[in-house]
N, CA, C and O atoms as CSV, one atom per row, in Angstrom:
chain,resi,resn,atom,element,x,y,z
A,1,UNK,N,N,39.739,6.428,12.066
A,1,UNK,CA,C,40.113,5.139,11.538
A,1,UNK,C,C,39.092,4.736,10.472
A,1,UNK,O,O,37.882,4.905,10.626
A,2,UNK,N,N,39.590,4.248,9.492
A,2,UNK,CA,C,38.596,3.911,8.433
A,2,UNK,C,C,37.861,2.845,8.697
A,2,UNK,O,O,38.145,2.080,9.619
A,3,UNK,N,N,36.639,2.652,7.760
A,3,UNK,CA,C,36.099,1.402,8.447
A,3,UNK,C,C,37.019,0.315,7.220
A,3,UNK,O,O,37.552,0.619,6.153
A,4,UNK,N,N,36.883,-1.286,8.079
A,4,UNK,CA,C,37.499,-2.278,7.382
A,4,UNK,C,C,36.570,-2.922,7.082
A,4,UNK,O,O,36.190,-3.709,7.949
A,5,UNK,N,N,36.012,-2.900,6.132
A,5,UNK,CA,C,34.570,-3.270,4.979
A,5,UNK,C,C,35.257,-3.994,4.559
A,5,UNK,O,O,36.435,-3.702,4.761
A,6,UNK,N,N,35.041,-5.147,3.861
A,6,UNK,CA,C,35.796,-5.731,3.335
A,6,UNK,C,C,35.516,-5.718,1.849
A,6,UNK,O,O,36.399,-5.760,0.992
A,7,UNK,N,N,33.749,-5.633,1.524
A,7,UNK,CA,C,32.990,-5.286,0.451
A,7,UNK,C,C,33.552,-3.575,0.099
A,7,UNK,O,O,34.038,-3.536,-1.032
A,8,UNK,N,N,33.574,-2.625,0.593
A,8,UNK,CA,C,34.552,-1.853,0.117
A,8,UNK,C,C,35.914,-1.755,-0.585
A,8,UNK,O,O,35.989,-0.792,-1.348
A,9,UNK,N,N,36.857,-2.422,-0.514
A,9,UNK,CA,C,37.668,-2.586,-1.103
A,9,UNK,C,C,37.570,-2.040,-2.556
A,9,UNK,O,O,36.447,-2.090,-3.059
A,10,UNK,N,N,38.488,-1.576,-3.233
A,10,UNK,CA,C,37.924,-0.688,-4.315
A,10,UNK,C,C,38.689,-2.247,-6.032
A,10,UNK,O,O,38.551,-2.218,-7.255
A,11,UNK,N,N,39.159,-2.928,-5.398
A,11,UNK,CA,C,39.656,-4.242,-6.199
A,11,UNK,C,C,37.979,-4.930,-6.486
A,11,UNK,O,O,37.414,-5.000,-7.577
A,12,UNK,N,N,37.494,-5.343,-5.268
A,12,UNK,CA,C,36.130,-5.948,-4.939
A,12,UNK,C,C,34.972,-5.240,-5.963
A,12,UNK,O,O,34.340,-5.691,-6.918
A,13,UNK,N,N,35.002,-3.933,-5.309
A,13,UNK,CA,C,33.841,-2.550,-6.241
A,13,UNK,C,C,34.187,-3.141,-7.839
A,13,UNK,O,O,33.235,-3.386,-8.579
A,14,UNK,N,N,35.187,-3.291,-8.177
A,14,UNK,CA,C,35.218,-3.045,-10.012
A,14,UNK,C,C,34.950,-4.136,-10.806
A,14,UNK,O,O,34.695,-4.356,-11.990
A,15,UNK,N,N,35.192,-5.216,-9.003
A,15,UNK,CA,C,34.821,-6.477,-10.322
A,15,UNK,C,C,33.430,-7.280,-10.037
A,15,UNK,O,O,32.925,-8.264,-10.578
A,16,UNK,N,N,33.008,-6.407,-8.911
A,16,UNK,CA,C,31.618,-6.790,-8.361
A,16,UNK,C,C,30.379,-6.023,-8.822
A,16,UNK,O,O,30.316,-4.801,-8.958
A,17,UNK,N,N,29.349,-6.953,-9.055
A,17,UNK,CA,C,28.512,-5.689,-9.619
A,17,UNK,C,C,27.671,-6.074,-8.931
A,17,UNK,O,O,27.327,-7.254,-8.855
A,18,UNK,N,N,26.992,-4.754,-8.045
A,18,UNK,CA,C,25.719,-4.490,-7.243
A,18,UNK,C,C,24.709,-4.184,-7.640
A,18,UNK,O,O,24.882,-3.079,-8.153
A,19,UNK,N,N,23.426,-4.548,-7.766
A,19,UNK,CA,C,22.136,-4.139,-8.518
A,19,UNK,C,C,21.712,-2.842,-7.738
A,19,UNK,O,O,20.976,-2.128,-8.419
A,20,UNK,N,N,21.965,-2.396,-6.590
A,20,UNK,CA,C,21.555,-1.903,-5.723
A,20,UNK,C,C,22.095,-0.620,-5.956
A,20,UNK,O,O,21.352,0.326,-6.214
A,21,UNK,N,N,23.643,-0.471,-5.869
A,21,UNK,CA,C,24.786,0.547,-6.333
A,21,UNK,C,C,24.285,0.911,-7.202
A,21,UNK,O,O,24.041,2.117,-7.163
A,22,UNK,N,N,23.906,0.271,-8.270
A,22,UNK,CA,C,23.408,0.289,-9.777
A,22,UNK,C,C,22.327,1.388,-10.116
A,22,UNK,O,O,22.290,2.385,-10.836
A,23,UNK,N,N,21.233,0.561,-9.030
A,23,UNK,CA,C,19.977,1.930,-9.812
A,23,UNK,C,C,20.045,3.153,-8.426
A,23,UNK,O,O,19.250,4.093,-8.455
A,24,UNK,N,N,21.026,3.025,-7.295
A,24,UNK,CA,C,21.142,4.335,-6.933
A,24,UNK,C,C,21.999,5.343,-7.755
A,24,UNK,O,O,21.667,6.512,-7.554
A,25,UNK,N,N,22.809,5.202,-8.450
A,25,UNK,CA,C,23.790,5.906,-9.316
A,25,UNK,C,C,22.899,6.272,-10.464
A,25,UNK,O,O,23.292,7.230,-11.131
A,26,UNK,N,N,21.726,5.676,-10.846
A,26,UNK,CA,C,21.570,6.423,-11.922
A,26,UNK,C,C,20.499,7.674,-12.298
A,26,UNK,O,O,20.119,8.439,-11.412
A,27,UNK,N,N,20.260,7.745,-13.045
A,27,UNK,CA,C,19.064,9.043,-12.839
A,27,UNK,C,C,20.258,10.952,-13.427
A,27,UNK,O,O,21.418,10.996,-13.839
A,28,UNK,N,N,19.369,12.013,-13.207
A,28,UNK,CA,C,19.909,13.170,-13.172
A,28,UNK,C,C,20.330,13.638,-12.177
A,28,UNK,O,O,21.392,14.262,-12.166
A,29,UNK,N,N,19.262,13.359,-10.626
A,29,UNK,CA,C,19.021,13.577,-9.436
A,29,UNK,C,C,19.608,12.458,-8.714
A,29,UNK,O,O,19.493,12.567,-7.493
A,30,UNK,N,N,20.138,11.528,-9.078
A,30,UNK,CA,C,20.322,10.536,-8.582
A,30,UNK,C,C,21.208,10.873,-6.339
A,30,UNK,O,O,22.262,11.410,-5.997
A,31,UNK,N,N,20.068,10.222,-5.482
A,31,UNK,CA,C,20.432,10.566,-4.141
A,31,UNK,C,C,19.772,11.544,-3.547
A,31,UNK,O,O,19.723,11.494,-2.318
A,32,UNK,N,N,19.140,12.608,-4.208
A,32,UNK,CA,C,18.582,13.326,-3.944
A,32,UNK,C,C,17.372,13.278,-2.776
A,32,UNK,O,O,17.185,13.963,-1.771
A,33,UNK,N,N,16.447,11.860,-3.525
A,33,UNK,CA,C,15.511,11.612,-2.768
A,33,UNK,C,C,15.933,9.989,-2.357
A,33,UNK,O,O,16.383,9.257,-3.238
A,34,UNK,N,N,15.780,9.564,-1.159
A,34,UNK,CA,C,16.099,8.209,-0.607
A,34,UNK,C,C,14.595,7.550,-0.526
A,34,UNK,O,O,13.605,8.279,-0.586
A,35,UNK,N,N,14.469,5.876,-0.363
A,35,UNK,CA,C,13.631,5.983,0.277
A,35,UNK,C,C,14.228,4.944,1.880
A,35,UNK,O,O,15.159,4.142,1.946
A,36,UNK,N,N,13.200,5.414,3.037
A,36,UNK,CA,C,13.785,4.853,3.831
A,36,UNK,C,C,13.741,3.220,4.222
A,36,UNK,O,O,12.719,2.544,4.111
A,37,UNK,N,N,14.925,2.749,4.661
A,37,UNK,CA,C,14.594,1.468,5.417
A,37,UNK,C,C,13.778,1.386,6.324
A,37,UNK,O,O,13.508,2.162,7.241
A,38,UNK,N,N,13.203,-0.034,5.915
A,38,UNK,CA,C,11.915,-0.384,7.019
A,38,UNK,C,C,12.397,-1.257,7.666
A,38,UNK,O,O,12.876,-2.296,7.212
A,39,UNK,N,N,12.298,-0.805,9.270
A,39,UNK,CA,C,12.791,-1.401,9.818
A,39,UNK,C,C,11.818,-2.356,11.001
A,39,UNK,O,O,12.199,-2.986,11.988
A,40,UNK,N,N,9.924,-2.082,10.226
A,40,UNK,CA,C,8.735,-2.881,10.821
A,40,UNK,C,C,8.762,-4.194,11.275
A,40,UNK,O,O,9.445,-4.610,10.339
A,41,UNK,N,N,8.555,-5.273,12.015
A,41,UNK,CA,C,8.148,-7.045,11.519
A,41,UNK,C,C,7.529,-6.961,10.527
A,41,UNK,O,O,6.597,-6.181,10.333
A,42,UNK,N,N,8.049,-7.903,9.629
A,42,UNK,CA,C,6.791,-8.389,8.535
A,42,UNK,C,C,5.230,-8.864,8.957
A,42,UNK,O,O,4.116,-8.679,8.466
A,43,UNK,N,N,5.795,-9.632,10.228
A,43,UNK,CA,C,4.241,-10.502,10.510
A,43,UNK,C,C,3.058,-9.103,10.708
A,43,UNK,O,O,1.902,-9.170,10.292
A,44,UNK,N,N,3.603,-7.960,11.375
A,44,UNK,CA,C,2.554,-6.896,11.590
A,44,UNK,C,C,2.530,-6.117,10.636
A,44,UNK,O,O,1.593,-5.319,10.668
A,45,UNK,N,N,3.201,-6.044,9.804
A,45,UNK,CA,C,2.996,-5.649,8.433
A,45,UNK,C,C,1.587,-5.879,7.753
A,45,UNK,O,O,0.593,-5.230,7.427
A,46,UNK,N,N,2.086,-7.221,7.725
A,46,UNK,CA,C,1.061,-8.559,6.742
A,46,UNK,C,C,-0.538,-7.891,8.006
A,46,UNK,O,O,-1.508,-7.236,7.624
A,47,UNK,N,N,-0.305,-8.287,9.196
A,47,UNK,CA,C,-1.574,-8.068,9.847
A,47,UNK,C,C,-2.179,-6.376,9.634
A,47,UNK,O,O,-3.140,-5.884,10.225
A,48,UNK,N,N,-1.537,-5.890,8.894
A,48,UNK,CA,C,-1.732,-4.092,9.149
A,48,UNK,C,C,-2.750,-4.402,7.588
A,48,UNK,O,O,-3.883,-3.983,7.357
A,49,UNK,N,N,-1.982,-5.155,6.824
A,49,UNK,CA,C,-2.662,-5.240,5.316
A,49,UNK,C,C,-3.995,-5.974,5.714
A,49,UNK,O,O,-5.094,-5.446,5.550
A,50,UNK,N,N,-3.858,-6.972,6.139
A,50,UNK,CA,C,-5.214,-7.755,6.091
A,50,UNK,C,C,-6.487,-7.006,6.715
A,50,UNK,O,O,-7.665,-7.046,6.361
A,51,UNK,N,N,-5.632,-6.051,8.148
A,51,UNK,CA,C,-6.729,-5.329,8.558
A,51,UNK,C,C,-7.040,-4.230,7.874
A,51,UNK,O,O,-8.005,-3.619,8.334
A,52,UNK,N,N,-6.397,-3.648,6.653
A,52,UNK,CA,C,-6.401,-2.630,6.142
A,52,UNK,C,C,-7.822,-3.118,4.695
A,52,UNK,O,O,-8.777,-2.485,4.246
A,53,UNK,N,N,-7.289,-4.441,4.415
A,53,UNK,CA,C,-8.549,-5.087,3.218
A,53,UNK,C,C,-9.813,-5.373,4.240
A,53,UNK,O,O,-10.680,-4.594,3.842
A,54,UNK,N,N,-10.130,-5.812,4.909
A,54,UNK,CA,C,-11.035,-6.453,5.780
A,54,UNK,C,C,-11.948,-5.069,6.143
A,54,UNK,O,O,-13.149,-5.329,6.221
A,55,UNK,N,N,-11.553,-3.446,6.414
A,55,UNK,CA,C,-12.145,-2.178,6.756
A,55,UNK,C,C,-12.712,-1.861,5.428
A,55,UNK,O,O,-13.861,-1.438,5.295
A,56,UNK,N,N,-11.844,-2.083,4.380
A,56,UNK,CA,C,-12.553,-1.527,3.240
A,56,UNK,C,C,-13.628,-2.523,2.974
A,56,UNK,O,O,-14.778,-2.096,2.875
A,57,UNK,N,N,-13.353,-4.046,2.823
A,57,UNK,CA,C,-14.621,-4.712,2.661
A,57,UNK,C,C,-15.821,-4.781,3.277
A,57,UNK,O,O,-16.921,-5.145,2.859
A,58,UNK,N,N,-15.429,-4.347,4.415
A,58,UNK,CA,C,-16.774,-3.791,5.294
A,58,UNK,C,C,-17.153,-2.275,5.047
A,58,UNK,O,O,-18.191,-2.125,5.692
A,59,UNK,N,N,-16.892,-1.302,4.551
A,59,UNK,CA,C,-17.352,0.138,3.919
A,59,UNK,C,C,-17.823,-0.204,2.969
A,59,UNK,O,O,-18.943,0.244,2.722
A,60,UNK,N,N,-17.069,-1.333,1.818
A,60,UNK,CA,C,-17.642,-2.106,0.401
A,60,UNK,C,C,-19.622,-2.252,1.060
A,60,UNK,O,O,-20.688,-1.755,0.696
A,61,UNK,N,N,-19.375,-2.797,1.681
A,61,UNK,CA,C,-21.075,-3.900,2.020
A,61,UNK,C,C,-22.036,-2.864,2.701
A,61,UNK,O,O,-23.259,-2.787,2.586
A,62,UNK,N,N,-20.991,-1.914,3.601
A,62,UNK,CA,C,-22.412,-0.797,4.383
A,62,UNK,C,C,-22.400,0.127,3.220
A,62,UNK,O,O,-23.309,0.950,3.337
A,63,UNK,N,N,-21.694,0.288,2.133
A,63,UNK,CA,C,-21.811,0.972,1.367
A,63,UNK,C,C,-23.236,0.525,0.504
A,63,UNK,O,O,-24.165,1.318,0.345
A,64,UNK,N,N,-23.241,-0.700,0.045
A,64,UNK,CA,C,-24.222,-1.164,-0.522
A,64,UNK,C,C,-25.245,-1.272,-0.093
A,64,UNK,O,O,-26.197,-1.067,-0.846
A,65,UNK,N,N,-25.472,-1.619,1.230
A,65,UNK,CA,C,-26.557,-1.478,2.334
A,65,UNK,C,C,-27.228,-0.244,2.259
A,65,UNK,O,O,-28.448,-0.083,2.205
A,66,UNK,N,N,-25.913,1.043,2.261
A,66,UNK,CA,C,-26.921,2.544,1.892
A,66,UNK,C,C,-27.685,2.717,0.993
A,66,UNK,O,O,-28.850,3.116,1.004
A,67,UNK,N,N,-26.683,2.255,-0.243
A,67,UNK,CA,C,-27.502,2.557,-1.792
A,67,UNK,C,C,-28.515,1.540,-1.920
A,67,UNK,O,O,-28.725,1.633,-3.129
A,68,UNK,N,N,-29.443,0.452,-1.430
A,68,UNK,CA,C,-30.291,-0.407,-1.576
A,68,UNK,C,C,-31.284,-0.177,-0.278
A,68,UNK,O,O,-32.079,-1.072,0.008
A,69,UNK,N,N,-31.229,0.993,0.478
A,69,UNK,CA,C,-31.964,1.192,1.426
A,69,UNK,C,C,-33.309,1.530,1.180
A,69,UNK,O,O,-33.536,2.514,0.476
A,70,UNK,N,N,-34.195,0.901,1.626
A,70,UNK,CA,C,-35.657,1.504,1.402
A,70,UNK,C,C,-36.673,1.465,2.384
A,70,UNK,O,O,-36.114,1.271,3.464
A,71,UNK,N,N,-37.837,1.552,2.524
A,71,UNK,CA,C,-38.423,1.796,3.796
A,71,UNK,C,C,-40.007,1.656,2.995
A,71,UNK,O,O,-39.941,1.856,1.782
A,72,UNK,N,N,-41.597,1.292,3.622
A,72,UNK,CA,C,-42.337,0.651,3.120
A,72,UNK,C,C,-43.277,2.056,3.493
A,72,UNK,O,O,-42.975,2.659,4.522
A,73,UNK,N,N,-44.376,2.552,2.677
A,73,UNK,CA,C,-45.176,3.639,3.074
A,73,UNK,C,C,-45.987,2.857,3.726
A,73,UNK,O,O,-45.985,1.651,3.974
A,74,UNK,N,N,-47.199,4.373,4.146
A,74,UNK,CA,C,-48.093,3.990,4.739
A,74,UNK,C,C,-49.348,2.788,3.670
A,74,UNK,O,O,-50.056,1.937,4.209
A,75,UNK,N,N,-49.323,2.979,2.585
A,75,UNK,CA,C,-49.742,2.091,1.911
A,75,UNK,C,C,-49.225,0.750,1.131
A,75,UNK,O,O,-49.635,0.135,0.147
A,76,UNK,N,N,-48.128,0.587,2.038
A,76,UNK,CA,C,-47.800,-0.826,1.260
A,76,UNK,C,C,-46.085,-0.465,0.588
A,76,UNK,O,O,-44.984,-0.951,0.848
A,77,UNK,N,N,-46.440,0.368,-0.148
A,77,UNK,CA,C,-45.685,0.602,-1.358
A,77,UNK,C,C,-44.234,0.800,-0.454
A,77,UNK,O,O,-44.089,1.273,0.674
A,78,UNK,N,N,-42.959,0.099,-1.662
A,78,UNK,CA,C,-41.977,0.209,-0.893
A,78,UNK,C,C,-41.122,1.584,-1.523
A,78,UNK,O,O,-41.343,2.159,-2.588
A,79,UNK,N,N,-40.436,1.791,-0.846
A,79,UNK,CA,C,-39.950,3.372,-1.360
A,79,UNK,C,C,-38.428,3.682,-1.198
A,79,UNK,O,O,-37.913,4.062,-0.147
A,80,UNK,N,N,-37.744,3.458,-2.436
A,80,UNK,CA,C,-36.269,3.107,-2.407
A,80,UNK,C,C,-35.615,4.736,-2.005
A,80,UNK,O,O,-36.074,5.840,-2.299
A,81,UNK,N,N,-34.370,4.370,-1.221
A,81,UNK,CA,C,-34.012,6.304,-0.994
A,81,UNK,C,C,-33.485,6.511,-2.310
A,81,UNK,O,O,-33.882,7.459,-2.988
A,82,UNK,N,N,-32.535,5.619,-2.773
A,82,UNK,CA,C,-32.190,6.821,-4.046
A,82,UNK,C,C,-32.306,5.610,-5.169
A,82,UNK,O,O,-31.376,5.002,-5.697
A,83,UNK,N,N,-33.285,5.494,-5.311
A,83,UNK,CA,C,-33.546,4.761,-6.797
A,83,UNK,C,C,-32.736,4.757,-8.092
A,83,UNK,O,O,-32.682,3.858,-8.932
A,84,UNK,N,N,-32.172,5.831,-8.089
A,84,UNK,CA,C,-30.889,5.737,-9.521
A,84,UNK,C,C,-30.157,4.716,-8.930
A,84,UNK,O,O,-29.537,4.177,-9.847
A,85,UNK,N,N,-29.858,4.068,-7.682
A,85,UNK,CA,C,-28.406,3.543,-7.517
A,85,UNK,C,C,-28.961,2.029,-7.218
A,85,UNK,O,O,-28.243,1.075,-6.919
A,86,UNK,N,N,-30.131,2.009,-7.336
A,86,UNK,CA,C,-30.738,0.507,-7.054
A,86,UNK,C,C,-31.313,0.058,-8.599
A,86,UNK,O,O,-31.812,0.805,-9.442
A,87,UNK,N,N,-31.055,-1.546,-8.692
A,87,UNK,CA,C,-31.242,-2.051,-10.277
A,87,UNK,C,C,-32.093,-2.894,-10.081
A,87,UNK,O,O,-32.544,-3.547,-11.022
């Protein structure tokens, strides 16, 4: 049994225009490659991003923490580990 779409209708198709229909039809390859529906919550989405910025901003700061690391000799003097990366 066919399905009863009602958006199918082939009267509907010619005088309706889909943006969607649109840029799947076009191309050389066009269908070839899909991409898939997401079918995630947004809200854990959004929380996946924030925790995803919040890890890098903390690698950002221990990152800087490495390159500004230094340690004091036995005479005073302070002694940067890698001095090219400190200004």
């Amino acid at each position: 049994m066919p399905d009863s779409n009602p958006t199918d209708s082939p009267a509907e198709s010619t005088n309706s225009f889909s943006l969607s229909a649109f840029i799947r039809e076009r191309g050389v390859l066009s269908g070839l490659l899909e991409i898939p529906k997401d079918h995630f919550p947004w809200s854990l989405t959004t929380v996946l991003i924030v925790l995803a910025y919040l890890l890098s901003f903390w690698v950002r700061l221990e990152w800087i923490d490495f390159a500004q690391m230094s340690y004091t000799n036995d005479t005073g003097e302070v002694i940067h580990a890698d001095p090219e990366m400190v200004r």
